[in-house]
N, C-alpha and C positions, 0 to 999 in steps of 0.2 A: 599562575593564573591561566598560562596559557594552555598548558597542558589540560588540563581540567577542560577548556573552552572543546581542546581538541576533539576530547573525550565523548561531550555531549555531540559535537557535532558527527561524529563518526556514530553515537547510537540513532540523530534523526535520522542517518541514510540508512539504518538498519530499519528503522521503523518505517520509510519510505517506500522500503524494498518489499518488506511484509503488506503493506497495505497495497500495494500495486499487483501483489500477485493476489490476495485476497480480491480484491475488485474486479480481476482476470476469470478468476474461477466464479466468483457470483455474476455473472454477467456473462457466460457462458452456460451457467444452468437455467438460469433465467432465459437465453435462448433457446436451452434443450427441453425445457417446459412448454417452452411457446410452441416450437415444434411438436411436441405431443399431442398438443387442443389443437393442432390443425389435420394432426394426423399424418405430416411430414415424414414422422420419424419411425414409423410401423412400417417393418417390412414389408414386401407384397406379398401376396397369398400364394402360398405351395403346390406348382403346376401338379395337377393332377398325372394319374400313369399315363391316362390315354393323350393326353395335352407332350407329354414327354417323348409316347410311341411317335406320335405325330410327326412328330419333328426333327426324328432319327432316319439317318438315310437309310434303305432297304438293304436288309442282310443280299452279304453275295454270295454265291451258291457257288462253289468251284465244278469245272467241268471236269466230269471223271473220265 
């Protein structure tokens, strides 16, 4: 009888273990949604060339 007991109780930790990681990941998409609608999770918009020249330090000219 007890073996059997053991048995079930070794499958509820299995079942414990799956639901906890299942609640992990839906509750993580459900974050990653929520982030979407606010627009969190869009990268930011792709500097332009002249936004990138910009911001580059001036080439150096070696003295000949």
């Amino acid at each position: 009888m007890s073996f059997i007991g053991a048995g079930l109780f070794d499958q509820l930790l299995d079942v414990k273990s799956l639901l906890a990681s299942d609640i992990q990941r839906y509750k993580a998409e459900r974050e990653r949604e929520q982030r979407d609608r606010d627009g969190l999770a869009r990268p930011p918009p792709p500097a332009s060339r002249k936004d990138s020249e910009r911001h580059r330090s001036p080439p150096s000219f070696a003295a000949s």
